[in-house]
VOTOR-591178 format. One record per residue (C-alpha): residue number from 1; residue in three letters; x, y, z. Coordinates in Angstrom, 2 decimals, decimal comma. Layout:
n: NUM res: Ala px: X py: Y pz: Z
...
//
This chain:
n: 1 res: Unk px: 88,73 py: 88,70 pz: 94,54
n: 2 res: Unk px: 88,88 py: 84,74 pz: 93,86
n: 3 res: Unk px: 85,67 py: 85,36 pz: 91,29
n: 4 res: Unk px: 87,84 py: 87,47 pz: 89,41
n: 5 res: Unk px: 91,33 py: 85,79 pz: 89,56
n: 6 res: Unk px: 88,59 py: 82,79 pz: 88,70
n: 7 res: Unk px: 87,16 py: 84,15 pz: 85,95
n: 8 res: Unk px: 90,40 py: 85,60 pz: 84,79
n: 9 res: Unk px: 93,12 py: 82,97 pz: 84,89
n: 10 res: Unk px: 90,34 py: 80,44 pz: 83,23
n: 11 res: Unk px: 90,21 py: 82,80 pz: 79,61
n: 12 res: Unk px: 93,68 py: 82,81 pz: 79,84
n: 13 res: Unk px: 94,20 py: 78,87 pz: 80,01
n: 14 res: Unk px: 91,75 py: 78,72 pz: 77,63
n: 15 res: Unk px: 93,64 py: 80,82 pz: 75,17
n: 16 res: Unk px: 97,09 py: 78,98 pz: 75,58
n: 17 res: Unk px: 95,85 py: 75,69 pz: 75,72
n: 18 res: Unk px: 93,32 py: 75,78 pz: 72,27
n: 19 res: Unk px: 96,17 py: 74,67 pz: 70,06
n: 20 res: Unk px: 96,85 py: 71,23 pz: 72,18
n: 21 res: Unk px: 92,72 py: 71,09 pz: 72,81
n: 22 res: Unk px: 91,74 py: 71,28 pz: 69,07
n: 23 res: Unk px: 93,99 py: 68,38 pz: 68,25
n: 24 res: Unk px: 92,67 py: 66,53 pz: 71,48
n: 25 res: Unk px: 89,05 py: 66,98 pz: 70,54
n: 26 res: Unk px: 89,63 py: 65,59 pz: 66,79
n: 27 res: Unk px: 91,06 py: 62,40 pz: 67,97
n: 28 res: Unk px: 88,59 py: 62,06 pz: 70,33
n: 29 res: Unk px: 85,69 py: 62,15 pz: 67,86
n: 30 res: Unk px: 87,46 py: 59,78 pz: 65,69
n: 31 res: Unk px: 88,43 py: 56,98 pz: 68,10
n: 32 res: Unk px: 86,47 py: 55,36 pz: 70,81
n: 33 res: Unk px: 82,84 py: 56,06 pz: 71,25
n: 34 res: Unk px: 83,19 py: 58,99 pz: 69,33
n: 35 res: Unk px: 82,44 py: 61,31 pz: 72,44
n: 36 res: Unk px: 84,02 py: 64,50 pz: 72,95
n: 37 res: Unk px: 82,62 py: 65,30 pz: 76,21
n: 38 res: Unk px: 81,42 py: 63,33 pz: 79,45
n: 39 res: Unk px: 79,07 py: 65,31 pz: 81,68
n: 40 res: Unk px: 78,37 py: 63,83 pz: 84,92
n: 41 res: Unk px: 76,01 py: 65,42 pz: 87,94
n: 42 res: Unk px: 78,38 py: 66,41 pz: 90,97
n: 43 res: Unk px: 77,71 py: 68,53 pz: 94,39
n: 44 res: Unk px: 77,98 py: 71,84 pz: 94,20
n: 45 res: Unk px: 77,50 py: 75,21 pz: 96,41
n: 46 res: Unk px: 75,07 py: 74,89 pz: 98,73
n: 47 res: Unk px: 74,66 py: 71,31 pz: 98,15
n: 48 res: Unk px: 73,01 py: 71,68 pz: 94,54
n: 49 res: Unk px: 74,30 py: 69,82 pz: 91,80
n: 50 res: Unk px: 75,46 py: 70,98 pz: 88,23
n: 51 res: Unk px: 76,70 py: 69,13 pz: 85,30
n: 52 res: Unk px: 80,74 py: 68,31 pz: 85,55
n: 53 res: Unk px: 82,53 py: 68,63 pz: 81,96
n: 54 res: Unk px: 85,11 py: 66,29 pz: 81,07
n: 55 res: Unk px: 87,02 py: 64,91 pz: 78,26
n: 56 res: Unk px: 85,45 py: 61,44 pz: 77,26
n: 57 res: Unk px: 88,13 py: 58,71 pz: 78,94
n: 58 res: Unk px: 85,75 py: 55,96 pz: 79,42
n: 59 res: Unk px: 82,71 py: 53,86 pz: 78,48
n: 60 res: Unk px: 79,67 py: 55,70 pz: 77,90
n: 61 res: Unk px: 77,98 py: 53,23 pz: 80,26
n: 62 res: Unk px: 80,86 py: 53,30 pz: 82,66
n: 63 res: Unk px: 78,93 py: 54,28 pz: 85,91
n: 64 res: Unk px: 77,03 py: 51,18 pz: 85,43
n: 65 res: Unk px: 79,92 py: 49,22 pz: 85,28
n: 66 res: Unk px: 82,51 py: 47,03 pz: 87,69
n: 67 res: Unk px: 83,03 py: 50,01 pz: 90,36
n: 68 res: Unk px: 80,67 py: 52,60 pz: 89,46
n: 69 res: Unk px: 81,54 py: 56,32 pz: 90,07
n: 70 res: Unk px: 85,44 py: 55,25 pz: 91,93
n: 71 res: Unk px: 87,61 py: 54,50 pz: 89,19
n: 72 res: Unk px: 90,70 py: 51,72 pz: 90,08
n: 73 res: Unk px: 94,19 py: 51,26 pz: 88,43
n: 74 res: Unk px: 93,95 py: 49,35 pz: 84,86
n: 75 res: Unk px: 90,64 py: 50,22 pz: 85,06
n: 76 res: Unk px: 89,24 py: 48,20 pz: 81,83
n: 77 res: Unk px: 86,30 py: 50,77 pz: 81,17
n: 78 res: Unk px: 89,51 py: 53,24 pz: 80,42
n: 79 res: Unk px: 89,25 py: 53,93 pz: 76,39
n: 80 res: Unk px: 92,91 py: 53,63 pz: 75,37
n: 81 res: Unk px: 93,90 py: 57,65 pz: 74,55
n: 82 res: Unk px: 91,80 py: 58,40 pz: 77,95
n: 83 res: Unk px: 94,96 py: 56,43 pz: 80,00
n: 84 res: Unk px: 96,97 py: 59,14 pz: 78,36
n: 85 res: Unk px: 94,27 py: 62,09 pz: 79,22
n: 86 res: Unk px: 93,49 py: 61,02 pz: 82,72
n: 87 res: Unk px: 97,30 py: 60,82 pz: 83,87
n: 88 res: Unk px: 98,24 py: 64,30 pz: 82,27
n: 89 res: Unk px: 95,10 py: 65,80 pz: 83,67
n: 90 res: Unk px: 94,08 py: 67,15 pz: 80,33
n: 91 res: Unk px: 90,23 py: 65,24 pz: 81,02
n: 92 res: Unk px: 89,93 py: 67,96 pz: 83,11
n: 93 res: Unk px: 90,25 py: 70,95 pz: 81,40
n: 94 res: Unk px: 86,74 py: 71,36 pz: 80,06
n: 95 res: Unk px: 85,50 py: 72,66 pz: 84,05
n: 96 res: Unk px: 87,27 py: 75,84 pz: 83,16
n: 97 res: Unk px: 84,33 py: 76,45 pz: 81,60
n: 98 res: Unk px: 82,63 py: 75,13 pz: 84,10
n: 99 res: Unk px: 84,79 py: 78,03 pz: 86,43
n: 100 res: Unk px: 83,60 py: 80,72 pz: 84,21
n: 101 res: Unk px: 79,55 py: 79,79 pz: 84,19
n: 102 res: Unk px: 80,28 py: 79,94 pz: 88,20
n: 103 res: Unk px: 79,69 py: 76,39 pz: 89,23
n: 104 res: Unk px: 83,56 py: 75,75 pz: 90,55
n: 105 res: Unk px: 86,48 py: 77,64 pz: 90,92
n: 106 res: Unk px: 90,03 py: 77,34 pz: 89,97
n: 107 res: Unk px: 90,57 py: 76,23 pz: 93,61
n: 108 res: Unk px: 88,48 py: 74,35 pz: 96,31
n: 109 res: Unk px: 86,98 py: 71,15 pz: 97,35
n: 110 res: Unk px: 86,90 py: 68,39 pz: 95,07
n: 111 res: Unk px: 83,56 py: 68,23 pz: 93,84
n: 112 res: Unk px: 81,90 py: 64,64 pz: 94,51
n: 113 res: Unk px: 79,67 py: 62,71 pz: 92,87
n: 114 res: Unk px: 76,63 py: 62,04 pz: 95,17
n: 115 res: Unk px: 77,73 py: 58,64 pz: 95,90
n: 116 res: Unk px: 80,96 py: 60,06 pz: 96,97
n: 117 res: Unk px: 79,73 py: 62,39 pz: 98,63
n: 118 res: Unk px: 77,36 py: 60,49 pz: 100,91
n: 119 res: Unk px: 80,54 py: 58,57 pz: 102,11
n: 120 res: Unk px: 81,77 py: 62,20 pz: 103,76
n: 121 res: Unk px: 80,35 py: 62,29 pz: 107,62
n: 122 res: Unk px: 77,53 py: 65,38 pz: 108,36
n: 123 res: Unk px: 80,05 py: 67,14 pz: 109,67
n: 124 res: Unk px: 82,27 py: 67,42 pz: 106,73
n: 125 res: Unk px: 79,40 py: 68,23 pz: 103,86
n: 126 res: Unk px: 77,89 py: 71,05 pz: 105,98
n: 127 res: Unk px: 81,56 py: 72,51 pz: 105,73
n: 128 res: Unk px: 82,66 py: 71,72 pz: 102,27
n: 129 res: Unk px: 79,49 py: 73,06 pz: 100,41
n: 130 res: Unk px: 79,95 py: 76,53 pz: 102,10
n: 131 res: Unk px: 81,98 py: 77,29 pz: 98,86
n: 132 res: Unk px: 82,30 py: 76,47 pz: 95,24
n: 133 res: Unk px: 84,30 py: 72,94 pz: 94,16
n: 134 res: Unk px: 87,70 py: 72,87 pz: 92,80
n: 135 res: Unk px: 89,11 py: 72,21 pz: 89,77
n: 136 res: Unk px: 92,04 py: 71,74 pz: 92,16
n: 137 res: Unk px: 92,36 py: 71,85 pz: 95,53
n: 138 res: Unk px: 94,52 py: 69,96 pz: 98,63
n: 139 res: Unk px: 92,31 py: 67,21 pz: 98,27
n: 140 res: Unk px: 93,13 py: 66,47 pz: 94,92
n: 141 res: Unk px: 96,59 py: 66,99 pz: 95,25
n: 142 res: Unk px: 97,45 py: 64,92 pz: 98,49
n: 143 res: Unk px: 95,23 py: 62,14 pz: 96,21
n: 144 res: Unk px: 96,44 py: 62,85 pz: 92,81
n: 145 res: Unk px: 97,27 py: 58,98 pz: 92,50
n: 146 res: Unk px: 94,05 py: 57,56 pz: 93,71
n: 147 res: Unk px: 93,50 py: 55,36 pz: 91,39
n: 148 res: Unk px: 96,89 py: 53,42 pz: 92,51
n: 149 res: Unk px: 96,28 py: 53,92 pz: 95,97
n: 150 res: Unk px: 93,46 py: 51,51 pz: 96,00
n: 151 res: Unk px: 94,60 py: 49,08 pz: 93,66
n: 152 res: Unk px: 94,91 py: 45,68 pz: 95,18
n: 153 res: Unk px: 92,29 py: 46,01 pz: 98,18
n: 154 res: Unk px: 89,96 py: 43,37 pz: 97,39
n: 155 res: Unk px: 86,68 py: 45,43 pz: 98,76
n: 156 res: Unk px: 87,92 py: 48,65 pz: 97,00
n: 157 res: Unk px: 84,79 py: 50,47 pz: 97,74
n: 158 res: Unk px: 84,43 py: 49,96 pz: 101,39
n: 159 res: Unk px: 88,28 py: 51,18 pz: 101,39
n: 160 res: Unk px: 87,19 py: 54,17 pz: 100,17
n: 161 res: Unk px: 84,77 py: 54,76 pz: 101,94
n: 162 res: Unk px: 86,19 py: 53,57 pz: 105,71
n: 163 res: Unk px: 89,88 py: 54,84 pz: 104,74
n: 164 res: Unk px: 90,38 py: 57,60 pz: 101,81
n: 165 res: Unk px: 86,91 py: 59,69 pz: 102,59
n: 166 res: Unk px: 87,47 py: 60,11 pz: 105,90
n: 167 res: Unk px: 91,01 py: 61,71 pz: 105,43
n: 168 res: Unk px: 90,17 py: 63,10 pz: 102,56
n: 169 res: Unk px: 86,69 py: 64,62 pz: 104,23
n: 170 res: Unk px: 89,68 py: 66,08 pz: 106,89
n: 171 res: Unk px: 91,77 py: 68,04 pz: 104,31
n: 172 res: Unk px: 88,71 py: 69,29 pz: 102,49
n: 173 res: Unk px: 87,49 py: 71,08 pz: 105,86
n: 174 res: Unk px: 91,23 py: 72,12 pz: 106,66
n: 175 res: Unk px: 90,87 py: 74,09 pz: 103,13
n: 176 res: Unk px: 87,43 py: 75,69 pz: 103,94
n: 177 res: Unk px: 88,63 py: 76,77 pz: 107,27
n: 178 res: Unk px: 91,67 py: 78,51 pz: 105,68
n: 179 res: Unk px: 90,87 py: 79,53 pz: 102,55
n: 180 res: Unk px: 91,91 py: 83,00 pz: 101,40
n: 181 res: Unk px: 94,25 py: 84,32 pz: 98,37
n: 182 res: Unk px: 97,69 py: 83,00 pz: 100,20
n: 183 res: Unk px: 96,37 py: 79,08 pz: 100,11
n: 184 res: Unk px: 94,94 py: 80,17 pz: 96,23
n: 185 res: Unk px: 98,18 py: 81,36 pz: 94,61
n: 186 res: Unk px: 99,94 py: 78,16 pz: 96,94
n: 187 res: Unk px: 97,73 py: 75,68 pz: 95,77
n: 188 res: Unk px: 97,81 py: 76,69 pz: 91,80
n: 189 res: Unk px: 101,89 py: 76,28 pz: 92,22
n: 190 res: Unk px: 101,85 py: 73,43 pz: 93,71
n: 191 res: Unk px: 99,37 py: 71,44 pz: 91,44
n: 192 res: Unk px: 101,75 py: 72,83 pz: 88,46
n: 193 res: Unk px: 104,70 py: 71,36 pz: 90,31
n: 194 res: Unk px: 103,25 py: 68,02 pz: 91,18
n: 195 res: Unk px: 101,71 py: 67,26 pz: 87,20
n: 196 res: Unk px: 105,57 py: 67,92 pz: 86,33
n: 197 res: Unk px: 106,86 py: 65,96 pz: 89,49
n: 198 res: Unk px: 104,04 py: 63,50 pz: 90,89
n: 199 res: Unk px: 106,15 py: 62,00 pz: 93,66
n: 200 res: Unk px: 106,65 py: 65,09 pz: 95,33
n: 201 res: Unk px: 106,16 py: 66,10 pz: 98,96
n: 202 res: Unk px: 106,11 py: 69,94 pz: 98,46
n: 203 res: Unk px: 102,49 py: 70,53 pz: 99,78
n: 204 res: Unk px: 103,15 py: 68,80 pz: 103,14
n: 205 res: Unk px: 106,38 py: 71,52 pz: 103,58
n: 206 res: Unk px: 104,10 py: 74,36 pz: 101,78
n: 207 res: Unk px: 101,24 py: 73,85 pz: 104,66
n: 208 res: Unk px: 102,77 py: 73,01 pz: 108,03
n: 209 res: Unk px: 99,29 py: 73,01 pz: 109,54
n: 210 res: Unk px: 98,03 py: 70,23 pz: 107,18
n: 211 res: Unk px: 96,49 py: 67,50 pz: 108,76
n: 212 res: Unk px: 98,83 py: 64,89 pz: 108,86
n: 213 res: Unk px: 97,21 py: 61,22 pz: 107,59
n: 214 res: Unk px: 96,46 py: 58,04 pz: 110,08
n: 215 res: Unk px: 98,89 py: 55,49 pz: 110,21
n: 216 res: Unk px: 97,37 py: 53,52 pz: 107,50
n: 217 res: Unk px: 97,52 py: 56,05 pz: 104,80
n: 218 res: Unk px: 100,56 py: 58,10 pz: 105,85
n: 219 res: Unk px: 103,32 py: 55,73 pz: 104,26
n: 220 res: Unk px: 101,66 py: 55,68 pz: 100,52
n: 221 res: Unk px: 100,76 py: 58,90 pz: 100,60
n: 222 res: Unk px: 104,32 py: 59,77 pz: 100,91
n: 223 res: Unk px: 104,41 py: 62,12 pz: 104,24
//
């Protein structure tokens, strides 16, 4: 039944959303780099990767550059309209088609790059590629501001990797083990509501079983 509310609720955003897409994909083309599109290799099902579809935000060469793959606040390799594109969310919309070839779904696991990935313990990978990637999913919404969260830590990628994978590893596994239509529908909501309100706490009073964050990450992530 996910496939099909998958397949489904993608055409529809699809439809709605072409007239503020055209207009994205024009100014796109004629600023920057000229890219439309940035496709970048993630992990997928069963631990097999497929090609990721965003909206160009950054350098061409970006992954190359300062921080690689983890992207920090005032992040210089940002192209000026991607600031814009990355805090709406709108660089994401291209995985819906992504969603309809079958490579994510509309709700699930974040899907990493392999760098990223490899910072997740055994544990956690054997449980998260068990089912498709998100294009949402409680991972993405408990660390929708990222980017700020590990501004100003001098060695930001060993902080991600000692502090915000681990916790983040957690809540991916809490979504595997209770996956089902009720957390779908929930989690759809409540990454509606939090685009509109970022600050919000809703999906810690949505879940009461969520696991709750260690000391060091509980106060910024707002619990």
């Amino acid at each position: 039944m996910q496939r099909f509310f998958d397949i489904a609720l993608s055409l529809l955003a699809l439809l709605v959303l072409s007239p503020l897409l055209i207009p994205v994909l024009i100014i796109l083309r004629l600023s920057g780099e000229g890219e439309i599109f940035y496709v970048q290799q993630r992990v997928g099902r069963s631990g097999k990767l497929f090609g990721l579809l965003k909206l160009a935000t950054m350098l061409k060469n970006s992954p190359n550059l300062a921080t690689g793959t983890v992207t920090v606040k005032d992040d210089p390799r940002v192209l000026p309209i991607g600031r814009f594109l990355r805090k709406t969310k709108l660089n994401e919309l291209p995985q819906l088609i992504n969603i309809l070839k079958g490579d994510m779904s509309i709700i699930g696991p974040r899907p990493q790059t392999q760098r990223c990935f490899d910072a997740f313990s055994e544990a956690v990978q054997e449980q998260v590629i068990k089912v498709r990637p998100g294009l949402s999913g409680i991972g993405s919404i408990v660390f929708r501001d990222e980017e700020n969260l590990m501004h100003g830590h001098v060695e930001q990628e060993r902080y991600y990797d000692e502090v915000i994978a681990p916790y983040k590893g957690v809540l991916e596994e809490w979504y595997v083990a209770n996956q089902g239509l009720r957390s779908y529908f929930m989690l759809i909501v409540i990454t509606a509501w939090v685009v509109i309100s970022p600050r919000s706490s809703i999906v810690w009073q949505a879940f009461d079983n969520l696991p709750r964050p260690p000391a060091g990450l509980a106060e910024v992530l707002g619990t």
